[in-house]
C-alpha positions as CSV (number, residue, x, y, z in Angstrom):
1,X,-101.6,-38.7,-35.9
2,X,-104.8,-37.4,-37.7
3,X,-103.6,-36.8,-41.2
4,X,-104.7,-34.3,-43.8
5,X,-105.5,-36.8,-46.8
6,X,-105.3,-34.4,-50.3
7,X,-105.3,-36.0,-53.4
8,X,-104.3,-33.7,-56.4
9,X,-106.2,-34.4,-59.8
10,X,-104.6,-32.9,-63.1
11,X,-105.7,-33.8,-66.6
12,X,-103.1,-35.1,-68.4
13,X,-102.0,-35.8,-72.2
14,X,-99.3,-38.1,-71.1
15,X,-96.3,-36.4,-71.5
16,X,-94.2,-34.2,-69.1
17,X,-95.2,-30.7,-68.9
18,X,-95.6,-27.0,-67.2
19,X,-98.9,-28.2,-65.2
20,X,-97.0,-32.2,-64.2
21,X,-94.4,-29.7,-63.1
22,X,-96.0,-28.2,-61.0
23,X,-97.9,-30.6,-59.4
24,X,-94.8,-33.0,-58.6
25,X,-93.5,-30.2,-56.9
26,X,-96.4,-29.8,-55.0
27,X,-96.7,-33.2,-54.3
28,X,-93.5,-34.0,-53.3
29,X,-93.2,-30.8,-50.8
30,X,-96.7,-31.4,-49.0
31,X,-95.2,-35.5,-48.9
32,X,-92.6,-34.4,-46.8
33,X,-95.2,-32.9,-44.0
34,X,-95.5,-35.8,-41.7
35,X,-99.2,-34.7,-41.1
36,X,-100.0,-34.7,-44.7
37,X,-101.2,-38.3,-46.8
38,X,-101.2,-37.1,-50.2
39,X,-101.8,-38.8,-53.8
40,X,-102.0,-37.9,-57.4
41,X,-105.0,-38.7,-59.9
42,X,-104.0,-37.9,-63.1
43,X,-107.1,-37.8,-65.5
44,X,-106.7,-39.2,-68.9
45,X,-107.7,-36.7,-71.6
46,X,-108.7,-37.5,-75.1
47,X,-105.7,-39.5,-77.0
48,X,-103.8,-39.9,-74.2
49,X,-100.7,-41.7,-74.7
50,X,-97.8,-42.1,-71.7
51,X,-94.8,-40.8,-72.9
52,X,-91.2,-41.5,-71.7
53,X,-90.5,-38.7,-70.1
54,X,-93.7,-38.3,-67.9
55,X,-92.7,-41.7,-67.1
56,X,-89.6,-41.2,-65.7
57,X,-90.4,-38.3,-63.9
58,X,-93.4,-39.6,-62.1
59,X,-90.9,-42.7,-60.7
60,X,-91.5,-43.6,-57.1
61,X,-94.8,-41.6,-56.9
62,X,-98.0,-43.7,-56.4
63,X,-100.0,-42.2,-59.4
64,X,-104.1,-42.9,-60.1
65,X,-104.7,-43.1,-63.8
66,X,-108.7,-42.5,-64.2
67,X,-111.0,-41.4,-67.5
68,X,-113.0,-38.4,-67.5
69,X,-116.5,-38.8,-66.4
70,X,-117.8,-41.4,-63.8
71,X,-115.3,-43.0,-63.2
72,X,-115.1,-45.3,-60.6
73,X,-111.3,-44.7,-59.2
74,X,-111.8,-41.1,-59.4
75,X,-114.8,-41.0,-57.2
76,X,-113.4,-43.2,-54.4
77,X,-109.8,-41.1,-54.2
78,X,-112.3,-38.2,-53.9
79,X,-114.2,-39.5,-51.3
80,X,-110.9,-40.8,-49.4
81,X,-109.8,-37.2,-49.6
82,X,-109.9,-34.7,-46.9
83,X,-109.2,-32.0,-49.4
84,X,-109.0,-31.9,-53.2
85,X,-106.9,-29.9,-55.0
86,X,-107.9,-30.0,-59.0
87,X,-105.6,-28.3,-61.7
88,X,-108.1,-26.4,-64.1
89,X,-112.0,-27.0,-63.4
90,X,-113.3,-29.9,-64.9
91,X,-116.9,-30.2,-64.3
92,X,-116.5,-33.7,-63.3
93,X,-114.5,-33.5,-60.5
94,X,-116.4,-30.8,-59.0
95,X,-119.4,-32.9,-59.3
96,X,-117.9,-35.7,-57.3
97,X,-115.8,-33.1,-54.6
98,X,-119.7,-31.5,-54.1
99,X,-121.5,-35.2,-53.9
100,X,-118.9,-36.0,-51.3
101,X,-118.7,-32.6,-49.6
102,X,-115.4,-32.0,-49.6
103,X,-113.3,-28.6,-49.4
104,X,-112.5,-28.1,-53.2
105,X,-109.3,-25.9,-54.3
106,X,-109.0,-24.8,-57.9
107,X,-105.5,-23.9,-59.5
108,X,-106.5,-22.4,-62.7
109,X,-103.7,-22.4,-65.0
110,X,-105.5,-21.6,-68.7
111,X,-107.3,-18.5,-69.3
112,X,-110.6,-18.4,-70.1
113,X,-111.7,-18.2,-74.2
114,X,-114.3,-15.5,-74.3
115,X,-116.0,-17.8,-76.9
116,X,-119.5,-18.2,-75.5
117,X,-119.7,-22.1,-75.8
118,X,-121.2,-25.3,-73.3
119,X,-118.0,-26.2,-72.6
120,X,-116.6,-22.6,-71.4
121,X,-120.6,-22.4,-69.1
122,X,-119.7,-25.3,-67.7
123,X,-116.2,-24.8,-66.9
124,X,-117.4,-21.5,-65.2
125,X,-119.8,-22.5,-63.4
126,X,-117.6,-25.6,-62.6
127,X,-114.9,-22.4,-60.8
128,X,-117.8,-20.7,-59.5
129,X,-118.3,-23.7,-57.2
130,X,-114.9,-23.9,-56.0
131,X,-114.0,-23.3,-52.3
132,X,-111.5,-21.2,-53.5
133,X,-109.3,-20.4,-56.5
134,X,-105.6,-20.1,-57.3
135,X,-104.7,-18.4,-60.7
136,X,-101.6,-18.5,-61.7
137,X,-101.3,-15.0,-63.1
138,X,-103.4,-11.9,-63.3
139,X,-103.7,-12.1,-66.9
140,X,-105.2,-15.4,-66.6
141,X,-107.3,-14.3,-63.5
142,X,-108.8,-11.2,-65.4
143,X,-109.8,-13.9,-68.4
144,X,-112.0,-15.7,-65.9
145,X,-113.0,-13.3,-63.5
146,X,-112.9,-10.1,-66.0
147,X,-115.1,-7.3,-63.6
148,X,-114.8,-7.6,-59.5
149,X,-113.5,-10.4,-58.3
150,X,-114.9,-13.1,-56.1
151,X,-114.3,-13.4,-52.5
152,X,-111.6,-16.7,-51.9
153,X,-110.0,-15.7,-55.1
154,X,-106.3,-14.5,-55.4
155,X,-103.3,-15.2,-57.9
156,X,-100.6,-17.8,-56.7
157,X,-98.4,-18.1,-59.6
158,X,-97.0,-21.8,-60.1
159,X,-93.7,-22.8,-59.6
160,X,-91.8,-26.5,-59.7
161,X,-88.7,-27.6,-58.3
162,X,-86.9,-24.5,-59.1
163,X,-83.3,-25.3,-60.1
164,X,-81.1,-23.5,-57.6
165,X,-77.6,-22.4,-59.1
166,X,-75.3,-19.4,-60.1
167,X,-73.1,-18.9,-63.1
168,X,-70.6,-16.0,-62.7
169,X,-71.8,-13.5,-65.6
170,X,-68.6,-13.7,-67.2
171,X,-68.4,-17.3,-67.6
172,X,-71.7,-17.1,-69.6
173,X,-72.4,-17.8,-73.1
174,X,-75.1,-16.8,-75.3
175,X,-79.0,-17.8,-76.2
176,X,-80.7,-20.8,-74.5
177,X,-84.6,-21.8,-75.4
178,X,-86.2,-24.9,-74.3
179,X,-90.2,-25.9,-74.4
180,X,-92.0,-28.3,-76.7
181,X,-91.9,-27.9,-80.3
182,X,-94.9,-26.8,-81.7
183,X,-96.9,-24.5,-83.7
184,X,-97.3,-21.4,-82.0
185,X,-94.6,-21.9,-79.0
186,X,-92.1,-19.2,-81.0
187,X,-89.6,-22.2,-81.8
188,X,-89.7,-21.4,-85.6
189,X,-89.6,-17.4,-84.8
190,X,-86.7,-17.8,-82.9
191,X,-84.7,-19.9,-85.3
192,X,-85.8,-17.0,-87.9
193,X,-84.6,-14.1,-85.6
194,X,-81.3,-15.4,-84.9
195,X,-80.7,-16.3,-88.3
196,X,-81.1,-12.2,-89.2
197,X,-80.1,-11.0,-86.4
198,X,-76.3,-9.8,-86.7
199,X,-74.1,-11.6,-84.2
200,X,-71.2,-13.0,-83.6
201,X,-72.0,-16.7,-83.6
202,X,-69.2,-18.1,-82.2
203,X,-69.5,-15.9,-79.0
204,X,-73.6,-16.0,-79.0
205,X,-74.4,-19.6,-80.2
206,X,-78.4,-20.8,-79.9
207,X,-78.7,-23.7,-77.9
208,X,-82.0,-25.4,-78.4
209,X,-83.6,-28.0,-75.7
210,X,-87.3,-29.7,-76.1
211,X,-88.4,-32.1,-78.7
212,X,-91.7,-31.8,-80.5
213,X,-93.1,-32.4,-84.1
214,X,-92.1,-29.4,-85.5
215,X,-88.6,-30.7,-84.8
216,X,-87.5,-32.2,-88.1
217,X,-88.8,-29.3,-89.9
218,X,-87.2,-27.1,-87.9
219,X,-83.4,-29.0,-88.2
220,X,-84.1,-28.9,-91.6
221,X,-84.5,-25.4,-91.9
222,X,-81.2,-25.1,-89.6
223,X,-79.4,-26.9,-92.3
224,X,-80.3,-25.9,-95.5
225,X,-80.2,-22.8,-94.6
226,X,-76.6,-22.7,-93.3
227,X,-77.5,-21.2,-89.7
228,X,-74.5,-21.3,-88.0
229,X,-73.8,-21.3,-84.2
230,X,-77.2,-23.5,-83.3
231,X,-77.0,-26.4,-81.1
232,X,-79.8,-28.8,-81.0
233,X,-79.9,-31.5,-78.3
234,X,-83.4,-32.4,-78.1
235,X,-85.2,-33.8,-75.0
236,X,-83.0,-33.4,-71.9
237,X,-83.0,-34.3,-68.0
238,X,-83.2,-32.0,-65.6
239,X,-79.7,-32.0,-65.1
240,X,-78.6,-31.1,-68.5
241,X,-81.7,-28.1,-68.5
242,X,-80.6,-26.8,-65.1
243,X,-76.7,-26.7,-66.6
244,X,-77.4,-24.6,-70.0
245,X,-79.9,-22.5,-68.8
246,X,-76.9,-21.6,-65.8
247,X,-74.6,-21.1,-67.8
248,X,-76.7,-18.9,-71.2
249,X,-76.6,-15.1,-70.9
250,X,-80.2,-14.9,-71.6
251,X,-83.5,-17.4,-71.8
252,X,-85.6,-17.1,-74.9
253,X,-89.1,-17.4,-74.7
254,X,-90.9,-16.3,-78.0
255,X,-94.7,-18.0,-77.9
256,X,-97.9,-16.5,-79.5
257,X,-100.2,-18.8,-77.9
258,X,-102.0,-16.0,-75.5
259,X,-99.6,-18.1,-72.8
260,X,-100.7,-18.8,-69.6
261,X,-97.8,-17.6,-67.2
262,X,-95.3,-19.2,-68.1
263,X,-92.1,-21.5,-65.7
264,X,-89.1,-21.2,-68.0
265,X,-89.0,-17.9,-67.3
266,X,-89.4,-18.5,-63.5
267,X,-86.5,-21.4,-63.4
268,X,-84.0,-18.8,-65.3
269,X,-84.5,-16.1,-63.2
270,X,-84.6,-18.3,-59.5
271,X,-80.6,-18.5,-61.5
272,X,-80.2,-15.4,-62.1
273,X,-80.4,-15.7,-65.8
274,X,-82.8,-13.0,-67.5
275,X,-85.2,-13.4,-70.2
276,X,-86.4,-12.0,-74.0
277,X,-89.8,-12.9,-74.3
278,X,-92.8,-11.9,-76.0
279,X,-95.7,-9.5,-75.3
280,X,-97.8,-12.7,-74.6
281,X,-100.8,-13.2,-72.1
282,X,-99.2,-14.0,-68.9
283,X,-95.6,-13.8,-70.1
284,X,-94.4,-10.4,-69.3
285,X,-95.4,-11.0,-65.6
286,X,-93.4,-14.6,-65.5
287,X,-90.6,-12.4,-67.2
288,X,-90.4,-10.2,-64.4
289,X,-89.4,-6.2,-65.0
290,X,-85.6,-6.8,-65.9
291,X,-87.1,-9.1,-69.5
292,X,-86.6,-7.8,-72.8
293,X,-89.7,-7.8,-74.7
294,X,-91.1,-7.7,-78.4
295,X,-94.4,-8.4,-79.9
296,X,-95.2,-12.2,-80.5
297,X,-94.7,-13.7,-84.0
298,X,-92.7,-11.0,-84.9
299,X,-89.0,-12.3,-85.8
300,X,-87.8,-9.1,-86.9
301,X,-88.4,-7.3,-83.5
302,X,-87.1,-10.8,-81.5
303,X,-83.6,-10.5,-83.4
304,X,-83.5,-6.5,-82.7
305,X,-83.7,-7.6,-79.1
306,X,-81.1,-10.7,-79.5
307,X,-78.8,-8.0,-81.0
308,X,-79.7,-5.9,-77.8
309,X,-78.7,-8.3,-75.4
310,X,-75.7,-9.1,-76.9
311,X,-74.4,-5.4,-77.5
312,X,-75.3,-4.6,-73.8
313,X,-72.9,-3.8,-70.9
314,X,-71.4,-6.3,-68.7
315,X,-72.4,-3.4,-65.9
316,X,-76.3,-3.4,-67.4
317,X,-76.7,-7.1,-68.0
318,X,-75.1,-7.9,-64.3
319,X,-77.5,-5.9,-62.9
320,X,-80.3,-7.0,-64.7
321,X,-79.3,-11.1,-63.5
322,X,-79.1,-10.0,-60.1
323,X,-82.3,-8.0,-60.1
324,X,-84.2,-10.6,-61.6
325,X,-83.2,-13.5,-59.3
326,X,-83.8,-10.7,-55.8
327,X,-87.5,-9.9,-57.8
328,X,-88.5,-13.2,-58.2
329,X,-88.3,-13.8,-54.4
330,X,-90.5,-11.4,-53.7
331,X,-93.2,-12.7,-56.4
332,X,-93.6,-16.0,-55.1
333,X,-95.1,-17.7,-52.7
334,X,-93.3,-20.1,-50.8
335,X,-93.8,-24.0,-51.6
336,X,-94.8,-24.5,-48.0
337,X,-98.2,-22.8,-48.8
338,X,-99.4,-25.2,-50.3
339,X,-99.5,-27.2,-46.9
340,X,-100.8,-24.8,-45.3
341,X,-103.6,-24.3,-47.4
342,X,-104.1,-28.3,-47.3
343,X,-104.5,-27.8,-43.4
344,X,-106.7,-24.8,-43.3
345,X,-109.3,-25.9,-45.5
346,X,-109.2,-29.0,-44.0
347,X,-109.9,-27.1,-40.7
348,X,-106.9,-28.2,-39.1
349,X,-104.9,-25.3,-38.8
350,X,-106.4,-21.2,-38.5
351,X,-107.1,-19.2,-41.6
């Protein structure tokens, strides 16, 4: 058999996140197409560091670390490739994928600074030369492509291995948040909200998931401040994740970092779980039309909404998890595009 060979090249920081996500899933549905060779180069950005968890969750793939720049197993998985699929648009990589002539696929999953600087021309010009371009949301889209847009362009929002599962609505319990720790990712907002906000805490606890290096600060805060129904369990396998976002009434996702898209919002809802989240870049359209939303940074507003979703209707909220979970379908595209798109611009399969 004449296989499509793809490699997929993502930069990475070393630790498990939205964009390795996404690109296992990828990886590990195209891997299952018996016409399909694929491998993963992940590209070692500045102070990279391999942490645990990317570790683990990259066991049994066959994983090319490189450097940025010329780089000499970079060029040659490029070359091997039929097709390259790069997360982002390095300049790099699109200098090798054009040396080499090879069909080059951009999944653009950060918007686009309008800070005129070398790096931003470069990273422009570095999309320009793509073969075509995925973006994972419109808001991220219109950041790069701001007037019309550019023929073999579309939106294909990004997905992982989407944990399947439904809680009855009656058997669930309160507030669930889980993402990395950080300045601006709404972790300290949300501890603030539900702190004001004036629920019953027992029958509404806070369950927190992630691990970051706000995270001492923020336990500190939990405690000396007497905030009552919180649990905090840190980092957790998928198991554990796919288990309290079931079983939570709602998902809480509170960033001010002009996000991207967005996947914890995506995971929730394939469960039928809804979403509060903030007025946020690509946020609202990850949230889907049945999320309660507030403006970012703003903890005031978030617990007004925390005290709305707990004081709402079994009848409202029911329908608002089934709609969400029926939307979502329709939002999508399936995993088995991704193939697809592997064989067509390899020209192995029609457009």
């Amino acid at each position: 058999m004449n296989k499509t060979k793809v490699v997929i090249v993502s930069p990475c920081q070393g630790s498990y996140g939205g964009i390795e996500a996404f690109v296992l899933a990828v990886a590990t549905a195209a891997q299952r197409e018996p016409d399909i060779e694929l491998r993963i180069c992940l590209k070692r950005v500045r102070d990279f560091a391999l942490q645990p968890d990317l570790k683990a969750m990259l066991h049994g793939q066959d994983v090319i670390y490189a450097d940025r720049g010329f780089d000499r197993d970079l060029m040659d998985v490029i070359k091997w490739a039929d097709v390259v699929h790069l997360q982002n648009a390095p300049p790099d990589v699109t200098l090798f994928a054009k040396l080499f002539r090879k069909p080059l696929v951009m999944t653009i999953h950060n918007y686009m600074s309008g800070r005129k600087t070398l790096h931003s021309l470069l990273w422009r010009i570095s999309g320009m030369l793509a073969t075509e371009r995925w973006y994972n949301s419109q808001f991220v889209w219109n950041t790069w492509e701001p007037g019309s847009k550019r023929a073999r362009s579309r939106k294909v929002p990004t997905v992982s291995r989407l944990p399947e599962g439904w809680t009855p609505p009656e058997q669930r319990r309160g507030f669930v948040f889980i993402g990395r720790w950080i300045a601006n990712k709404g972790i300290d907002t949300l501890v603030d909200a539900y702190a004001m906000a004036n629920l019953d805490r027992e029958k509404w606890p806070l369950t927190l998931m992630g691990d970051g290096p706000l995270r001492k600060i923020i336990e500190y805060a939990i405690e000396k401040r007497a905030i009552g129904g919180v649990r905090v369990l840190g980092f957790v396998d998928e198991a554990t994740k796919t288990a309290e976002i079931q079983n939570a009434r709602w998902i809480v996702v509170p960033p001010n970092t002009r996000e991207d898209f967005g996947l914890t919002p995506i995971e929730a809802r394939n469960m039928g779980v809804p979403s509060i989240i903030t007025r946020d870049g690509g946020l609202p359209e990850a949230g889907g039309r049945q999320a309660l939303i507030c403006d970012p940074d703003n903890p005031a507003e978030l617990a007004k909404l925390l005290e709305q979703a707990a004081a709402m209707s079994e009848a409202e909220y029911v329908e608002r998890a089934t709609r969400t979970r029926e939307e979502l379908a329709t939002e999508l595209e399936p995993i088995e595009f991704y193939a697809q798109s592997y064989r067509r611009l390899a020209g192995r399969a029609s457009a």
